[in-house]
C-alpha positions as a LaTeX table, in Angstrom:
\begin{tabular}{lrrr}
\hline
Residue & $x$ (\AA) & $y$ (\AA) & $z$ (\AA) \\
\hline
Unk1 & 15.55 & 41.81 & 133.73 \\
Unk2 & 18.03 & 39.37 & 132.03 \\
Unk3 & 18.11 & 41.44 & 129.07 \\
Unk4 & 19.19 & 44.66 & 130.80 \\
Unk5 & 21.62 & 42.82 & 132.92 \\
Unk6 & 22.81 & 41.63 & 129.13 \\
Unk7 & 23.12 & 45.81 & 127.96 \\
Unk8 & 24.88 & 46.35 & 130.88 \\
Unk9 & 27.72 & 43.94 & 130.61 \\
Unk10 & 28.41 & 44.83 & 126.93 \\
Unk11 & 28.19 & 48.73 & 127.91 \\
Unk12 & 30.71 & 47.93 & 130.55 \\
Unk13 & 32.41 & 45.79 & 128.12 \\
Unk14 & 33.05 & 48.46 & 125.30 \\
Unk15 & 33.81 & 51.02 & 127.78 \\
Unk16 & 37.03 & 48.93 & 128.80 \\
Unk17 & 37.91 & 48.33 & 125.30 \\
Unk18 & 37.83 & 51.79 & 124.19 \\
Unk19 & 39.93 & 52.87 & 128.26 \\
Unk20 & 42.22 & 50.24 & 127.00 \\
Unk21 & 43.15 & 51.19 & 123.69 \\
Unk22 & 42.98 & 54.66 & 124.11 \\
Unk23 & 47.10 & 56.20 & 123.16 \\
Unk24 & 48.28 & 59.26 & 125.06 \\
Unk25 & 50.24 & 61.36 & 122.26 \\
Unk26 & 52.42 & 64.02 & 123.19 \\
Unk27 & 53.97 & 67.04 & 120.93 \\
Unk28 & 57.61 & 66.88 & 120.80 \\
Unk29 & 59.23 & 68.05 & 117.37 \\
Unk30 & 58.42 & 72.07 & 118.20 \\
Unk31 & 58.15 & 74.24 & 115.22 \\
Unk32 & 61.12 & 73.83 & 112.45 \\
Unk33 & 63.89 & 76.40 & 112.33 \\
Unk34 & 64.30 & 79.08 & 109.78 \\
Unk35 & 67.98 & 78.99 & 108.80 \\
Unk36 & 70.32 & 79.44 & 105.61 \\
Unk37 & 73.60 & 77.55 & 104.81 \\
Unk38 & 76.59 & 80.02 & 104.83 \\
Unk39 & 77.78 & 79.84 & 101.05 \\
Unk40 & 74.48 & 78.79 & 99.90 \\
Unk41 & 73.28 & 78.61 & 97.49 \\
Unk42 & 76.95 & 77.71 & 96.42 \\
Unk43 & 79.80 & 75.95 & 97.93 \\
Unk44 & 78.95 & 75.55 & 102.10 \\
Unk45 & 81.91 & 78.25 & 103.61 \\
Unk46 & 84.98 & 76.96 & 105.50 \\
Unk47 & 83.02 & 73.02 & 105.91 \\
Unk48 & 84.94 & 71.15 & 107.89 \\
Unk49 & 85.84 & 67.13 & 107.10 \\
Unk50 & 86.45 & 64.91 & 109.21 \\
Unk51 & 87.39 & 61.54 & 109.27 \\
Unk52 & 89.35 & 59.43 & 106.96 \\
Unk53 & 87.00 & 57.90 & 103.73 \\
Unk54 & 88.34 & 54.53 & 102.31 \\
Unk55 & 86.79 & 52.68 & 99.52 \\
Unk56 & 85.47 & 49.72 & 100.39 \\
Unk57 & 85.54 & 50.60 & 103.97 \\
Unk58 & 82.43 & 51.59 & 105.84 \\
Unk59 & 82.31 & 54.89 & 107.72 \\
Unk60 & 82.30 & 55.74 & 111.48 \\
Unk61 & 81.30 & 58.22 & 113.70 \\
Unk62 & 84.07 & 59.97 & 113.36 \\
Unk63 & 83.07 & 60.33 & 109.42 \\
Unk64 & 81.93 & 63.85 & 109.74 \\
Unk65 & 81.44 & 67.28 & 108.05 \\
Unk66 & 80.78 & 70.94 & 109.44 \\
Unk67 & 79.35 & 73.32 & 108.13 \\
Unk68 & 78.18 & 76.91 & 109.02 \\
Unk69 & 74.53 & 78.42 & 109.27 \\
Unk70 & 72.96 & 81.43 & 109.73 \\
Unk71 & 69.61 & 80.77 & 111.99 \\
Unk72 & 67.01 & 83.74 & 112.08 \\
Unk73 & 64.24 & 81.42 & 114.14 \\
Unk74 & 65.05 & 78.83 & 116.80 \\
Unk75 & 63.92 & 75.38 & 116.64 \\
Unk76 & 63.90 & 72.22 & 114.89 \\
Unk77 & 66.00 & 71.31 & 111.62 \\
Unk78 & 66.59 & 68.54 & 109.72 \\
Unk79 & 69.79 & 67.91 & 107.28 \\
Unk80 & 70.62 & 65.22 & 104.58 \\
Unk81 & 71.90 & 65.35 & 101.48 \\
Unk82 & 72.57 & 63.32 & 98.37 \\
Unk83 & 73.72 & 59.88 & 97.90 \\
Unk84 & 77.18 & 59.46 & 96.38 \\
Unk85 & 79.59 & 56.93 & 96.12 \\
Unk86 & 77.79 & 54.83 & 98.07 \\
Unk87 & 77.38 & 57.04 & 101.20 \\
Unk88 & 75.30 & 60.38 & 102.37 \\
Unk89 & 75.23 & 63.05 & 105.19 \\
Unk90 & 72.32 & 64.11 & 107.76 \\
Unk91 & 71.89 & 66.09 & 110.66 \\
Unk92 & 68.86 & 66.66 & 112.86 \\
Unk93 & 68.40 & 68.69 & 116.06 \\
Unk94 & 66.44 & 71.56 & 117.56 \\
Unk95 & 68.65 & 75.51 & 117.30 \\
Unk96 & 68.26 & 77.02 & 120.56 \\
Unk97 & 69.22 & 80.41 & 119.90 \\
Unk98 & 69.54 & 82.21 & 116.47 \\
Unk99 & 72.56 & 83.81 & 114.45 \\
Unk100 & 75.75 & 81.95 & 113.03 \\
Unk101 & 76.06 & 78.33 & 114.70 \\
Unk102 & 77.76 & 75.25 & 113.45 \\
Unk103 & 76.08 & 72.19 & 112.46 \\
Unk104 & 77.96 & 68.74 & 112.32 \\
Unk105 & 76.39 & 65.85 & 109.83 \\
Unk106 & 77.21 & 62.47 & 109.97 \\
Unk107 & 78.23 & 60.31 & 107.28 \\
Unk108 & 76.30 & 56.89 & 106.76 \\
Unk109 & 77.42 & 54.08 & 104.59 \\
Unk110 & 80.75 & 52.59 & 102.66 \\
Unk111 & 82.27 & 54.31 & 99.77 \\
Unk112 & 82.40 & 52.38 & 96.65 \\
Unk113 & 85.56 & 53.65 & 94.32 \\
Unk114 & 88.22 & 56.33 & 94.96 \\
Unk115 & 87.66 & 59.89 & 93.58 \\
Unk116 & 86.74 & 63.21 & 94.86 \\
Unk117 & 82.56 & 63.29 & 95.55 \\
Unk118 & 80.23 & 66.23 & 95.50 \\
Unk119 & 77.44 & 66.41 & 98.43 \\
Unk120 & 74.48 & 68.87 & 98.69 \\
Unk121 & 72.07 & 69.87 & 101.11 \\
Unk122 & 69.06 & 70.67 & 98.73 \\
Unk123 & 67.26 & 74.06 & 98.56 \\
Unk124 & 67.60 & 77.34 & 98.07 \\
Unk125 & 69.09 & 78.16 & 101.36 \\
Unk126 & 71.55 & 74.85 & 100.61 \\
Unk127 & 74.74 & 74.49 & 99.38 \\
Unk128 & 77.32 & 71.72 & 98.44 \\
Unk129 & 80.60 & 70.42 & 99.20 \\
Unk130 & 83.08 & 68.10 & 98.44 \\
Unk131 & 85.11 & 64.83 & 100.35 \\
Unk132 & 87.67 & 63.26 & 98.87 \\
Unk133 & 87.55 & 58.77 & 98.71 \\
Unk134 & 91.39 & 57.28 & 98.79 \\
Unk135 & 91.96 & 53.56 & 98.65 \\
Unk136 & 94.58 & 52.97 & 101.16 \\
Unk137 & 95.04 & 54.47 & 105.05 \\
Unk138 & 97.27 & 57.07 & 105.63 \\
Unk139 & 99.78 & 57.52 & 108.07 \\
Unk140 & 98.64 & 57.83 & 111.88 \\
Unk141 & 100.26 & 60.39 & 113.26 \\
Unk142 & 99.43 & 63.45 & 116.21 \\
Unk143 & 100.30 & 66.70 & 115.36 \\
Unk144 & 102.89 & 67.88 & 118.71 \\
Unk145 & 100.53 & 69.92 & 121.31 \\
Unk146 & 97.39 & 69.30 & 119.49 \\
Unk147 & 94.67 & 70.62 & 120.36 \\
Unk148 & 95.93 & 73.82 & 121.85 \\
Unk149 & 99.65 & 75.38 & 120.34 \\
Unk150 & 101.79 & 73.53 & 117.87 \\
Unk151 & 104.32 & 72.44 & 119.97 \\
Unk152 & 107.67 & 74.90 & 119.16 \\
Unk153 & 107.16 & 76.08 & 115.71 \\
Unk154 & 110.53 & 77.07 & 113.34 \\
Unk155 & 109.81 & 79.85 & 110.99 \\
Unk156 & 112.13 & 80.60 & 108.04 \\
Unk157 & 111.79 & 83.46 & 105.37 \\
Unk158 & 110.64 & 87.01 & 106.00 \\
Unk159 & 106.99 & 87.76 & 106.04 \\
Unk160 & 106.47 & 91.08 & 104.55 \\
Unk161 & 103.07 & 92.70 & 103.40 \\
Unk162 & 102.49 & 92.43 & 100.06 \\
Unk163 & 105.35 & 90.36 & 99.15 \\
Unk164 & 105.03 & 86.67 & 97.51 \\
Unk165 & 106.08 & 84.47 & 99.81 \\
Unk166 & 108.81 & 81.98 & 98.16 \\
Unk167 & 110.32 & 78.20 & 99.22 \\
Unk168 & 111.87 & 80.01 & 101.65 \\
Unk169 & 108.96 & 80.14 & 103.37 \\
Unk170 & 108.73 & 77.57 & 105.46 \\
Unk171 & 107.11 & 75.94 & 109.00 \\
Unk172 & 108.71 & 73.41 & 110.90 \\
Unk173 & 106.59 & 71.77 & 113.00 \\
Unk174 & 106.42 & 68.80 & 115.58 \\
Unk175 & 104.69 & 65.09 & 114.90 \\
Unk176 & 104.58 & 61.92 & 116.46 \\
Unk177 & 103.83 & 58.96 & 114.19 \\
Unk178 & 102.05 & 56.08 & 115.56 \\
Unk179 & 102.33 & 54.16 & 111.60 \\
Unk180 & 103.95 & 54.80 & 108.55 \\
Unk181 & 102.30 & 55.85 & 105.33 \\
Unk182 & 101.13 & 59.04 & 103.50 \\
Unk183 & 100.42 & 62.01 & 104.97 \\
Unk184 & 99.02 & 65.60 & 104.22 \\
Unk185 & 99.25 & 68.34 & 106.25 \\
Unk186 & 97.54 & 71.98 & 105.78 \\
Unk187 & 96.47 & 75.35 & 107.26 \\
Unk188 & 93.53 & 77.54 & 106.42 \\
Unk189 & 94.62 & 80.45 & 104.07 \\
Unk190 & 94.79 & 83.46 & 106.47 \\
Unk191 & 95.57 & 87.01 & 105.22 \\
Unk192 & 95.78 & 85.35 & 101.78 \\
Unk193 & 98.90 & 83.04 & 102.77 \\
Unk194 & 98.44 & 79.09 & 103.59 \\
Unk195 & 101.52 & 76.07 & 104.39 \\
Unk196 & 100.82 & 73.26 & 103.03 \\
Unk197 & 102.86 & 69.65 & 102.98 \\
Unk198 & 102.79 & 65.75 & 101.39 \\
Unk199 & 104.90 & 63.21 & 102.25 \\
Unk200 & 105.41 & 59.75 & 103.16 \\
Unk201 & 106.56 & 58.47 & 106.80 \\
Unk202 & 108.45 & 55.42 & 106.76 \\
Unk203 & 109.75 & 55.47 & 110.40 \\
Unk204 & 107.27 & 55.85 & 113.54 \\
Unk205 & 108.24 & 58.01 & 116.32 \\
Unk206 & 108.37 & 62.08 & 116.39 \\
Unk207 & 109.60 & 63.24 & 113.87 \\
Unk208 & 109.38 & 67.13 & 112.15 \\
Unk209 & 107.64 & 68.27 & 108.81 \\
Unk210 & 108.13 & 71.39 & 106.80 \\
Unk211 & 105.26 & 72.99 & 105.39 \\
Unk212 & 106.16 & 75.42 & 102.23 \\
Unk213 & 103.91 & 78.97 & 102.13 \\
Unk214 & 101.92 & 80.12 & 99.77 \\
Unk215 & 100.16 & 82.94 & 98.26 \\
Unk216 & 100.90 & 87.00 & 99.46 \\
Unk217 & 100.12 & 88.60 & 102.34 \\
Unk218 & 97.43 & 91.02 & 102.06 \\
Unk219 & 98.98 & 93.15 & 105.04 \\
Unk220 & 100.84 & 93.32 & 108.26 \\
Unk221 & 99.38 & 91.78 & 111.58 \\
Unk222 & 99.11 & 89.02 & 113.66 \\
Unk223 & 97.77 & 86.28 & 112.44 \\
Unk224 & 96.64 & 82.74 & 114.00 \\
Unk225 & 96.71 & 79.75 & 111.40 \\
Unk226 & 94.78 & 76.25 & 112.23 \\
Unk227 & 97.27 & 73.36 & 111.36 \\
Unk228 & 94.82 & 70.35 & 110.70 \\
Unk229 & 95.54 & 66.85 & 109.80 \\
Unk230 & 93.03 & 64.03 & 109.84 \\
Unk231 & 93.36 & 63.12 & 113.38 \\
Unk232 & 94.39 & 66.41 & 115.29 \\
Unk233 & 94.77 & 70.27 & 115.25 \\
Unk234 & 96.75 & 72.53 & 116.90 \\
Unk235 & 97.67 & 76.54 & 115.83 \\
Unk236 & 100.44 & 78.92 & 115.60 \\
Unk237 & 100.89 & 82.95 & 115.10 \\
Unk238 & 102.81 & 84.76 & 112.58 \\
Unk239 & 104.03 & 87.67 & 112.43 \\
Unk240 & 103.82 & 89.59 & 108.86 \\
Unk241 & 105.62 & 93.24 & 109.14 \\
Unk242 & 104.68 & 96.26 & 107.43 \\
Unk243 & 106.66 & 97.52 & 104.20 \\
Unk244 & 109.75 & 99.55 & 104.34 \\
Unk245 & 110.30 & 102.39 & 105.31 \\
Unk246 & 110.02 & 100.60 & 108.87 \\
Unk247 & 109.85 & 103.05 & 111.89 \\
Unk248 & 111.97 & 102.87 & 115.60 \\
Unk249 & 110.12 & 103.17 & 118.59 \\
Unk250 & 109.40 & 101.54 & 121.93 \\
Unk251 & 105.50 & 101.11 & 123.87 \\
Unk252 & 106.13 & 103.54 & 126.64 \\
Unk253 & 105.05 & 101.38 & 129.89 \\
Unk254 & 105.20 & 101.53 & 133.56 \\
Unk255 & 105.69 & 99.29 & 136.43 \\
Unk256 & 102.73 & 97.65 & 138.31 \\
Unk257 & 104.29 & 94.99 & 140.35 \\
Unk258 & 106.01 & 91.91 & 138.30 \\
Unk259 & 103.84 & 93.74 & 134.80 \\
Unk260 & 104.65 & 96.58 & 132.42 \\
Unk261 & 101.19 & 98.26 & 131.71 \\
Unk262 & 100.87 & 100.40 & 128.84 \\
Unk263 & 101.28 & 103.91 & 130.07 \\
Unk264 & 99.62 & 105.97 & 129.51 \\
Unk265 & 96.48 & 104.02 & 128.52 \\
Unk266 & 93.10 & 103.71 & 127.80 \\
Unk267 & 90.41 & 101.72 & 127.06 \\
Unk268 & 86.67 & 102.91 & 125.10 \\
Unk269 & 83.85 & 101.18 & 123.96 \\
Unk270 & 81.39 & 98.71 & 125.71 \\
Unk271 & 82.78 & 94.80 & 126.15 \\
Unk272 & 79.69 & 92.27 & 126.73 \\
Unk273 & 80.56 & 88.59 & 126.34 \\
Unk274 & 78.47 & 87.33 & 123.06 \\
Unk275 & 78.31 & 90.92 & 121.59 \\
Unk276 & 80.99 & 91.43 & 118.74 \\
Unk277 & 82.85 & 94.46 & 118.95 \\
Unk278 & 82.22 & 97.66 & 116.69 \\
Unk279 & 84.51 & 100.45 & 115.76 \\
Unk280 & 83.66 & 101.96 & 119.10 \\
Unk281 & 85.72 & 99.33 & 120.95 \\
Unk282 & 89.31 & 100.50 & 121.02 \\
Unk283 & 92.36 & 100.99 & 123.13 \\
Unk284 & 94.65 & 103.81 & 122.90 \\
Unk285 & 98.78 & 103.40 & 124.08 \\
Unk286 & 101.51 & 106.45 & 123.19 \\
Unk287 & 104.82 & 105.14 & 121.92 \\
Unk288 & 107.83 & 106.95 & 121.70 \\
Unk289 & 108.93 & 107.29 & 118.29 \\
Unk290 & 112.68 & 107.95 & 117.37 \\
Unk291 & 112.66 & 107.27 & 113.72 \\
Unk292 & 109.54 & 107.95 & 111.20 \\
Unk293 & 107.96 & 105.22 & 108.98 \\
Unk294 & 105.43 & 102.46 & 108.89 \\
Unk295 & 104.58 & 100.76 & 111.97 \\
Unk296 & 101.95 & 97.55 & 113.05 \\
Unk297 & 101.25 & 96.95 & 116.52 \\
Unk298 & 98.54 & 94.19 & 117.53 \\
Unk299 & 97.54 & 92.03 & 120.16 \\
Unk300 & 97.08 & 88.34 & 120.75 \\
Unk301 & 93.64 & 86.55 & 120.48 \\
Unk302 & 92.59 & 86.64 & 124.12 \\
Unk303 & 88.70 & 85.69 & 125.01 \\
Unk304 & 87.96 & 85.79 & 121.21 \\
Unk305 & 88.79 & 89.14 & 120.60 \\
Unk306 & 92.17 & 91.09 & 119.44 \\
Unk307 & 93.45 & 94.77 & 119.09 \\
Unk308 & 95.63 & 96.07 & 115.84 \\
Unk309 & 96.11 & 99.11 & 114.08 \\
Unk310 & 98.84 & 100.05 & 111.51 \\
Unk311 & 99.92 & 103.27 & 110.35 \\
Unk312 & 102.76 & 105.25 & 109.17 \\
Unk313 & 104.40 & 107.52 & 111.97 \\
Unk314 & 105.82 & 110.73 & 110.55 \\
Unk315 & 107.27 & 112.54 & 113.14 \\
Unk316 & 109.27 & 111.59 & 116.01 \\
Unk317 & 108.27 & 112.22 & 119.97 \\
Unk318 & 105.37 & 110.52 & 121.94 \\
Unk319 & 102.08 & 110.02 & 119.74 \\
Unk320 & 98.63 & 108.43 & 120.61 \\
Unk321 & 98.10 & 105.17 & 118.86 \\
Unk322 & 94.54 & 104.01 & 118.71 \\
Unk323 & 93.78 & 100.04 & 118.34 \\
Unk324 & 90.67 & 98.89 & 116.95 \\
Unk325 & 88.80 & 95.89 & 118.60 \\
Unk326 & 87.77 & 92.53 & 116.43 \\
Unk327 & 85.58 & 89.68 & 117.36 \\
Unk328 & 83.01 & 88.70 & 119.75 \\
Unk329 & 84.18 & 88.01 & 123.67 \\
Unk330 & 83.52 & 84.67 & 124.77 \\
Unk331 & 82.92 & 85.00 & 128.52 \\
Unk332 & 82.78 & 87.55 & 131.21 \\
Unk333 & 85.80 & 88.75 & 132.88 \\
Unk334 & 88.85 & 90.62 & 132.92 \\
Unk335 & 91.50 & 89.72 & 130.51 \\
Unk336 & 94.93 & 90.97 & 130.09 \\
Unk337 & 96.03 & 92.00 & 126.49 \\
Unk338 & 99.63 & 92.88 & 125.53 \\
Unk339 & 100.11 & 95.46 & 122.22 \\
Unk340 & 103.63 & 94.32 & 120.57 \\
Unk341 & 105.27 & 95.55 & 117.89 \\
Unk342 & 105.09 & 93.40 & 115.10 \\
Unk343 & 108.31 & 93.75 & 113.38 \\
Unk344 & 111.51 & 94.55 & 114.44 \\
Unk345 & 112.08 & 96.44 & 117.93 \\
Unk346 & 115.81 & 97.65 & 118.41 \\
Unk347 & 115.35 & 99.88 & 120.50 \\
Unk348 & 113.44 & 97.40 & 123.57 \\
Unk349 & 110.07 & 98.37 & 124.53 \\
Unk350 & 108.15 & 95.56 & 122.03 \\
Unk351 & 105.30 & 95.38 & 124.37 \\
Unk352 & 103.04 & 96.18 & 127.64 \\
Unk353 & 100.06 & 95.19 & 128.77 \\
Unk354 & 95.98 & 96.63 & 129.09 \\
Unk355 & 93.42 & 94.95 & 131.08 \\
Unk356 & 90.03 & 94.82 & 129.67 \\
Unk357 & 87.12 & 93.78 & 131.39 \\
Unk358 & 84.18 & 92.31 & 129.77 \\
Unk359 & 80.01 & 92.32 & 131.29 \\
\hline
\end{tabular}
């Protein structure tokens, strides 16, 4: 009797042992992504840095770079790259959806000496890029109206298709400088042309910079330009008019309370919010042309998508125009988008307005 009183205690015994070290394990990682790089396997396309990199100086959170990938399966990825100059980049997360996405890596670590370093994400569906180490702060300074408009641009120099731009080419925008010291200001190279400009601030306060041009335009449009300095962004438009012989003529409108809607109009092609637009998505407006020759006539960005066409006009009277759609709408909705004649407009009429509506 004592001994099976004995086997039952150390049964009970070893059954609370194992109910007490048993683990409960749960599966949370998913399956991995399958994704590319955009560039790879080359340099990553239009990365992004952020951040200022100092040598001797250890990196933050705001010590990123961005770059671009193409995802064909959802889930989770994982990101790092070499070590160099004492610091790396990584990036982990799960893609929810597939197609082109950004992906933002953060920088760990304190660069050692000053020089331009060379960072890669490894594989064949990797690619590299670059950040650049200085050895003393720059200036701190806001770009005027960051994040949304530069505040009040000043253009100088004409803007013609196909036509180097010069020195007389110039920006003039708006800063306010918090402290003094060097500063370098740039746009991304749109249509071929970028501004560009280095300096030194020795006063705080606001204060206005001129950025230079550069390059030639590849043709005539409307084009939006991303002003970025190490702290803040804002954008601007330029116009960039078609070559001579220019034509005359006005965007016949009408009146619809306070707006002048394009008139006649009309609008084809299906608009759904996350779909990019094909060359089925157009809008067609008749001006009234008095005097043959070239002619551009384009749109703003408005919910991620613009209208242009350009042509040559060679008779005079009312003619169809027909703009082609480009980009993907953001959200559903109606949006209002006003055709303007990009160049110059003696004759009144520059521009109207068409209301599209997007699923």
């Amino acid at each position: 009797m004592k001994k099976l009183v004995v086997l039952f205690c150390s049964a009970a015994l070893l059954l609370l042992l194992v109910t007490t070290c048993t683990k409960e394990y749960s599966y949370e990682g998913g399956p991995p992504a399958t994704f590319t790089l955009i560039g790879a396997p080359g340099e990553c396309t239009e990365f992004i840095v952020n951040g200022n990199y100092f040598a001797g100086t250890a990196t933050g959170q705001n010590n990123t770079v961005q770059v671009n990938v193409d995802v064909s399966a959802a889930g989770h990825y994982s990101l790092v790259t070499n070590a160099a100059d004492g610091i790396s980049f990584s990036a982990s997360g799960t893609f929810t959806d597939t197609g082109f996405q950004p992906v933002v890596l953060q920088c760990t670590g304190t660069p050692v000496a000053v020089g331009t370093f060379t960072f890669t994400i490894p594989g064949t569906t990797g690619c590299y890029f670059s950040v650049t180490v200085i050895d003393k702060p720059p200036a701190d300074y806001m770009l005027s109206g960051s994040p949304n408009s530069c505040q009040t641009p000043i253009f100088n120099g004409s803007y013609v298709a196909l036509k180097a731009l010069s020195s007389a080419n110039t920006v003039t925008i708006n800063v306010s400088v918090a402290s003094v010291g060097d500063y370098s200001i740039t746009t991304d190279t749109i249509n071929g042309i970028s501004f560009s400009a280095k300096g030194t601030f020795t006063t705080t306060g606001d204060q206005q910079v001129v950025l230079t041009g550069n390059g030639t335009p590849n043709g005539p449009g409307l084009y939006y330009f991303n002003l970025n300095s190490p702290s803040s962004q804002c954008t601007f438009n330029l116009q960039v008019i078609n070559t001579d012989p220019l034509a005359t003529y006005v965007l016949q409108s009408g009146q619809s309370g306070t707006t002048l809607l394009c008139a006649p109009q009309s609008i084809q092609g299906t608009y759904i919010s996350g779909t990019p637009l094909n060359l089925t998505n157009t809008i067609t407006i008749t001006p009234y042309v008095s005097v043959p020759g070239n002619y551009t006539i384009s749109t703003g960005t408005v919910n991620g998508v613009m209208f242009e066409i350009s042509g040559t006009f060679t008779t005079i009277g009312a003619q169809d125009v027909v703009l082609k759609g480009y980009g993907t709408p953001i959200a559903p909705g109606t949006f209002a988008f006003v055709p303007q004649i990009i160049g110059p407009a003696p004759l009144g009429g520059e521009s109207c307005e068409v209301d599209v509506t997007f699923q």
